[in-house]
C-alpha positions as a Markdown table, in Angstrom:
| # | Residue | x | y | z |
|---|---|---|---|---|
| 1 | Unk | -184.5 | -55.2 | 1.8 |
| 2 | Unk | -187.1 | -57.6 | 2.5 |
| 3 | Unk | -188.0 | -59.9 | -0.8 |
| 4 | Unk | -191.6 | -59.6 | 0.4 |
| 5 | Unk | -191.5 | -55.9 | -0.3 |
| 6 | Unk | -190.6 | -56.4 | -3.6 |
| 7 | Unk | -193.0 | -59.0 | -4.8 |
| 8 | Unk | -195.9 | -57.2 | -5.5 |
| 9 | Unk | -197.1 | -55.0 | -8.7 |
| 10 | Unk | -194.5 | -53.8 | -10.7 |
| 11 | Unk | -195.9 | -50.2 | -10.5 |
| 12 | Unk | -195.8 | -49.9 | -6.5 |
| 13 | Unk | -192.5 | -52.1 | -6.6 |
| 14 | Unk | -190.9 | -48.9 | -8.7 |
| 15 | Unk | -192.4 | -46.2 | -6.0 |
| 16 | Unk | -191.3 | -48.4 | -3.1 |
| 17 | Unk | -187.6 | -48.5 | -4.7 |
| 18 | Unk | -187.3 | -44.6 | -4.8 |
| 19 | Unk | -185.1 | -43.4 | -2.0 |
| 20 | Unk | -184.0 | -47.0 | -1.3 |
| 21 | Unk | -179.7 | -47.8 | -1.9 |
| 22 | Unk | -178.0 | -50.2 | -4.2 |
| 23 | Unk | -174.6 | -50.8 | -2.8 |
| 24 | Unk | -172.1 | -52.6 | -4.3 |
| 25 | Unk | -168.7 | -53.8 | -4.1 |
| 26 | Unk | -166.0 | -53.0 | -6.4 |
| 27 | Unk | -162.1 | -53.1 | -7.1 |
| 28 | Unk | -162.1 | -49.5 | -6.3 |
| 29 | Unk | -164.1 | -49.7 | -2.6 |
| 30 | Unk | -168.0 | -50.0 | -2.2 |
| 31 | Unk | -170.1 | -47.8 | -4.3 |
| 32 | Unk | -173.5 | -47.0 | -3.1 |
| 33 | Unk | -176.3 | -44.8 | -5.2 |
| 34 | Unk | -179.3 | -43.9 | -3.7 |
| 35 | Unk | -182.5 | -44.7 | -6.3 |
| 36 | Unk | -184.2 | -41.0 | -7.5 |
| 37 | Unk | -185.3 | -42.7 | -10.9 |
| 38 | Unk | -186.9 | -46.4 | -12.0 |
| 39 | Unk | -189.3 | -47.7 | -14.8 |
| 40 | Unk | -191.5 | -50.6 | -14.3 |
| 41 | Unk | -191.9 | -53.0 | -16.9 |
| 42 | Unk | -194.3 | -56.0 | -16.6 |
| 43 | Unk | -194.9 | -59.3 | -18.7 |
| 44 | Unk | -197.4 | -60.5 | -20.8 |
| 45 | Unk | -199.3 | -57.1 | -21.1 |
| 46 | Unk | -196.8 | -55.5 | -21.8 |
| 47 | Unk | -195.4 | -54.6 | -25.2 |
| 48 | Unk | -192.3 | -52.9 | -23.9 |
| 49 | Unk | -191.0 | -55.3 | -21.9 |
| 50 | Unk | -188.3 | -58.3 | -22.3 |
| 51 | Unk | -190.9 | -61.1 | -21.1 |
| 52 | Unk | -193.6 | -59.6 | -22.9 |
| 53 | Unk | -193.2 | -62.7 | -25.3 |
| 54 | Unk | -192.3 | -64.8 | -23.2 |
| 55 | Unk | -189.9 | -66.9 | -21.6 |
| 56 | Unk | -186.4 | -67.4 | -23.3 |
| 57 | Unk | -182.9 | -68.1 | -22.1 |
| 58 | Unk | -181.8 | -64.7 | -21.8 |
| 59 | Unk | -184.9 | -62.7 | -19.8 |
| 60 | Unk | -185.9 | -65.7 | -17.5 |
| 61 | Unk | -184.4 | -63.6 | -14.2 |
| 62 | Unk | -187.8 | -61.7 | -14.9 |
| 63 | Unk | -189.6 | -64.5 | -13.9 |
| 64 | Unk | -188.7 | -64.7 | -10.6 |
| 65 | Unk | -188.6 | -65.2 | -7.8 |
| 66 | Unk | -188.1 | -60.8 | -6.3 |
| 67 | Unk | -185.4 | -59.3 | -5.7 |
| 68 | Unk | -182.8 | -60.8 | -8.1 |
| 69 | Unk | -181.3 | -58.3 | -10.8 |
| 70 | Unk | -181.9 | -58.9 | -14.2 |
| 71 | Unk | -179.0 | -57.3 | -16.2 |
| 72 | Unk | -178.8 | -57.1 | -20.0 |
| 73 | Unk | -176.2 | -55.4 | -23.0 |
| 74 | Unk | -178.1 | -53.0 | -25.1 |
| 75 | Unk | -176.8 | -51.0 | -28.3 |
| 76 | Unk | -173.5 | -53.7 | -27.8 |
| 77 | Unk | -171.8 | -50.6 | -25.8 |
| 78 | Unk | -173.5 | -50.7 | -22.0 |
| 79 | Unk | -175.1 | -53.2 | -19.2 |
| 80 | Unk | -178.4 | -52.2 | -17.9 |
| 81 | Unk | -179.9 | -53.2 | -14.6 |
| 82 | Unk | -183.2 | -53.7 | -13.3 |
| 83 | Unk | -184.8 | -55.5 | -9.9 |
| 84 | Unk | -187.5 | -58.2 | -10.3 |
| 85 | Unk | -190.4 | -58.0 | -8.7 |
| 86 | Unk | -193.7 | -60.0 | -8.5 |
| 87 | Unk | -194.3 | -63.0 | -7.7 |
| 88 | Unk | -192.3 | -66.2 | -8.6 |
| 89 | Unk | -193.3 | -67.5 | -12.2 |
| 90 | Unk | -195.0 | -63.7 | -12.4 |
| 91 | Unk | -192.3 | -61.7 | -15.0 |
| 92 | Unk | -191.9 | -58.2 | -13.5 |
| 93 | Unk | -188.5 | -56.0 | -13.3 |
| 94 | Unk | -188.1 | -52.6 | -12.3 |
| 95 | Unk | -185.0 | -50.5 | -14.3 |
| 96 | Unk | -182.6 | -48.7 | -12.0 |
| 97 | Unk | -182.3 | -45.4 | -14.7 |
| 98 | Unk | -180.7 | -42.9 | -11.6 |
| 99 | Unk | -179.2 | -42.2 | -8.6 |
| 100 | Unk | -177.3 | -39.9 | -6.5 |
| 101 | Unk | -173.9 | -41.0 | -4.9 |
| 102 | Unk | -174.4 | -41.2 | -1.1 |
| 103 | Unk | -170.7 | -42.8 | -0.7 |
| 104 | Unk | -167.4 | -41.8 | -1.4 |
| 105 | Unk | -167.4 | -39.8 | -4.2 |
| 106 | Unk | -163.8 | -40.0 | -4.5 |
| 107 | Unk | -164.3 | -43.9 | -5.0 |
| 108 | Unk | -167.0 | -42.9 | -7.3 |
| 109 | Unk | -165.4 | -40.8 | -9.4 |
| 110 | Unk | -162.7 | -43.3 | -10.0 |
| 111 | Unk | -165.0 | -45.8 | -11.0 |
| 112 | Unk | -166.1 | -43.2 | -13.8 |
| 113 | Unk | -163.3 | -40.5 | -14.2 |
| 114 | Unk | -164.9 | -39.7 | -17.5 |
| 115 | Unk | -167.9 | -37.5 | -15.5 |
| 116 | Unk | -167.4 | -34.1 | -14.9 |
| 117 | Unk | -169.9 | -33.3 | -12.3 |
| 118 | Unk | -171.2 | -35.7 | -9.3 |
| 119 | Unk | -174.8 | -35.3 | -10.8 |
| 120 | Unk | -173.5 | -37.3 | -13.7 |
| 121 | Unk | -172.3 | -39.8 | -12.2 |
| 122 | Unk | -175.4 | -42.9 | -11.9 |
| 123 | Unk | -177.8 | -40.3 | -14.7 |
| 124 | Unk | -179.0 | -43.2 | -16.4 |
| 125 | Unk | -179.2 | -46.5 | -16.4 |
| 126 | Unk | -176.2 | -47.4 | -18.3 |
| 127 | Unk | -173.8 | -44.8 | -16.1 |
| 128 | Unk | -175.8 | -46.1 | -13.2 |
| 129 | Unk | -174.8 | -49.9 | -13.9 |
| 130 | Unk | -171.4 | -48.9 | -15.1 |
| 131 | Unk | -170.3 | -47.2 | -11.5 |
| 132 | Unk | -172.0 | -50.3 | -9.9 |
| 133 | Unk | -169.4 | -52.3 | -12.1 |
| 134 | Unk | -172.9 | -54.4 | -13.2 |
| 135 | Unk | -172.1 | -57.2 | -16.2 |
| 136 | Unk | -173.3 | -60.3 | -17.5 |
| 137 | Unk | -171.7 | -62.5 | -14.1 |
| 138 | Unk | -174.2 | -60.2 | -12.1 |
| 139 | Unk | -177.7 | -61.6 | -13.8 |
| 140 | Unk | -179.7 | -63.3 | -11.2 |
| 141 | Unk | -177.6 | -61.7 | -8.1 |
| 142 | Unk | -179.8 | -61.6 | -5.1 |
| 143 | Unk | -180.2 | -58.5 | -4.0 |
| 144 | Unk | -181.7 | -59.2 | -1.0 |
| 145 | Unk | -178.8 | -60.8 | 0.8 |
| 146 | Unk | -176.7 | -59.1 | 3.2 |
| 147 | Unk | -173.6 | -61.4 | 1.5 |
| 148 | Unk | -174.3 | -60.5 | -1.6 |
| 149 | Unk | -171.5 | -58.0 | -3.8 |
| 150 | Unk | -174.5 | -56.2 | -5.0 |
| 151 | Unk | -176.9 | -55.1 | -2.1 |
| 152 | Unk | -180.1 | -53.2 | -1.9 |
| 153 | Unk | -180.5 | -51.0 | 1.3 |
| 154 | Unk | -184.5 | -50.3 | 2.1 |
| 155 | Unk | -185.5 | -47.0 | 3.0 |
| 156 | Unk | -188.6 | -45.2 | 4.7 |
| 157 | Unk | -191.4 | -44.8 | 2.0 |
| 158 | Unk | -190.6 | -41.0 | 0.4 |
| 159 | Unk | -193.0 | -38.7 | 0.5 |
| 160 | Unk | -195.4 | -39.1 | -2.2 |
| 161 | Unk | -195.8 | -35.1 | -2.8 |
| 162 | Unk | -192.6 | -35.7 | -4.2 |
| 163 | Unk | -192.8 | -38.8 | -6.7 |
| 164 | Unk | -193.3 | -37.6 | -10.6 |
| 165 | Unk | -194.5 | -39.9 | -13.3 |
| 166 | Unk | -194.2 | -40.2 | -16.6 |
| 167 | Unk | -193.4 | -42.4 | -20.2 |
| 168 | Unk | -191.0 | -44.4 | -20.3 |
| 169 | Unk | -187.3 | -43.7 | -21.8 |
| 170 | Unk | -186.6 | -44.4 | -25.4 |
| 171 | Unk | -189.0 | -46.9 | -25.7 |
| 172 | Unk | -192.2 | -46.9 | -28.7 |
| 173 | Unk | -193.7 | -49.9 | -28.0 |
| 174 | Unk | -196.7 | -48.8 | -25.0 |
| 175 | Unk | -194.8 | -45.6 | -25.2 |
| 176 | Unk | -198.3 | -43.9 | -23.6 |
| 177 | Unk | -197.8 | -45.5 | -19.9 |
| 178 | Unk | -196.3 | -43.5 | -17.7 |
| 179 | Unk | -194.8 | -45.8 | -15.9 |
| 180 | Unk | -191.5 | -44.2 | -15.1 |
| 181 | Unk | -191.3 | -43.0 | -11.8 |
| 182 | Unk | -188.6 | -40.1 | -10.2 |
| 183 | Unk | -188.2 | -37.7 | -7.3 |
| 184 | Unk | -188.7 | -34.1 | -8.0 |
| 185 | Unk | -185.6 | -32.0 | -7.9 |
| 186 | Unk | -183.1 | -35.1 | -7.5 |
| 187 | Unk | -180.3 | -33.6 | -10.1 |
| 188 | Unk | -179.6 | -37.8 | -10.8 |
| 189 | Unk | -183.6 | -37.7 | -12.9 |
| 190 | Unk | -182.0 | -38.8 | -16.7 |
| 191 | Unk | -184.0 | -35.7 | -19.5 |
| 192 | Unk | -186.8 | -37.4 | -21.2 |
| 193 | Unk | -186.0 | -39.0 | -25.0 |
| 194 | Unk | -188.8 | -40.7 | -26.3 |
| 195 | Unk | -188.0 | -43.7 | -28.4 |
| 196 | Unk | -188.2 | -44.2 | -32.0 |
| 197 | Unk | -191.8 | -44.2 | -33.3 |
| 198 | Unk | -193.3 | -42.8 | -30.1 |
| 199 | Unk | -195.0 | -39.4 | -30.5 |
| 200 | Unk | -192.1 | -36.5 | -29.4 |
| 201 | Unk | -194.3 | -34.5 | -28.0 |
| 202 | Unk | -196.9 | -36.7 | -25.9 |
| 203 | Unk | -196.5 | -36.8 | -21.8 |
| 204 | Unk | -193.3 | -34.8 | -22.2 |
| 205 | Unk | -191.4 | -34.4 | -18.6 |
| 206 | Unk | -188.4 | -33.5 | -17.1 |
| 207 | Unk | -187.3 | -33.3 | -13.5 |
C-alpha cells in the first residue's frame, strides 16, 4: 500500500483500511486477514489515545512517519496492533480490531488451535495480532514495504453503503466518538463492550 494513502486524517485513514489485507509471515506459513473492523485514534485532542499526552519512549511509532505499526501489551496477557497514519511528527494510529482469514485456514488455525470456528479467528484485536504472531520486535515495522514480514495489501475503496460506525471498544475516556469503523455483516466485527465509566447504553452497536 502506498504510504501516501495513509498519511492523511485518522478518520478517513480507518475507512480507507477497511477491505484492505495485512499479511504476514510466520513459522507456520503466511497468514493473511483481510481488515472488516478498525478504530482511529488521534493525538493531542484526543483523550483516548496513547499520544494524547504526548511523546514518550514507548508510543513515539505514533508520531510518524505512516504506515509503520505501532504494537503495544495491554492487561500483561496480549499485543495489540494498530497502523499510523498522518503526517510525520502528526501522532495518528489506526487499531486493526478484526478480520476475516482470506489464506490458508489450515495455517490459520494452527497458528490459533484454541478457536473453534474460522469467524473467531482475527475477532479482535488481540486474536487478530496473536494469528499475525505481532510482538514487541514488530513496533515500528514498515508496513508499506514489499520486504517487510508484516505487509499491508491495498484494496479498492468498499462500498460506503456498507461501512458502520460507532464508539470505540472498552475505552471511557472520549467514549462519545464514534470513531470505530466496520463492515456490515463481516462475521470478524468484535460485539460492542464499552469501557469502564462510559455510559452502557449510549451509541450501542453491533454488526
Amino acid at each position: 500500500m502506498d504510504r501516501e494513502e495513509l498519511a492523511d486524517d485518522v478518520l478517513r485513514a480507518a475507512v480507507r483500511l477497511l477491505g484492505c489485507t495485512v499479511e504476514a509471515d510466520t513459522p507456520e506459513g503466511t497468514v493473511a486477514v483481510r481488515l472488516v473492523e478498525v478504530e482511529a485514534y488521534r493525538g493531542a485532542d484526543d483523550a483516548a489515545s496513547h499520544s494524547f499526552r504526548g511523546r514518550t519512549p514507548r508510543n513515539g511509532v505514533m508520531f510518524g512517519p505512516a504506515g509503520h505499526l505501532y504494537v503495544y501489551f495491554i492487561y500483561g496477557m496480549y499485543f495489540c496492533a494498530n497502523i499510523t497514519c498522518l503526517r510525520d511528527g502528526e501522532a495518528g494510529a489506526v487499531l486493526l480490531r478484526g478480520g476475516d482469514v482470506v489464506s490458508d485456514l489450515a495455517t490459520a488455525h494452527a497458528r490459533r488451535p484454541t478457536a473453534r470456528r474460522a469467524a473467531d479467528l482475527a475477532r479482535g484485536p488481540a486474536r487478530l495480532a496473536s494469528l499475525l504472531g505481532l510482538g514487541r520486535e514488530d513496533n515500528g515495522v514498515d508496513v508499506t514495504d514489499a520486504g517487510s514480514r508484516v505487509r499491508l495489501l491495498a484494496a479498492p475503496p468498499v462500498d460506503p453503503a456498507l461501512v458502520r460506525s460507532g464508539p470505540r471498544v472498552g475505552v471511557a475516556a472520549a467514549h462519545d466518538l464514534p470513531w470505530r469503523f466496520w463492515l456490515h455483516g463481516s462475521p470478524g466485527v468484535s460485539p460492542y463492550r464499552p469501557g469502564r465509566g462510559a455510559p452502557v447504553g449510549q451509541l450501542k452497536r453491533g454488526k
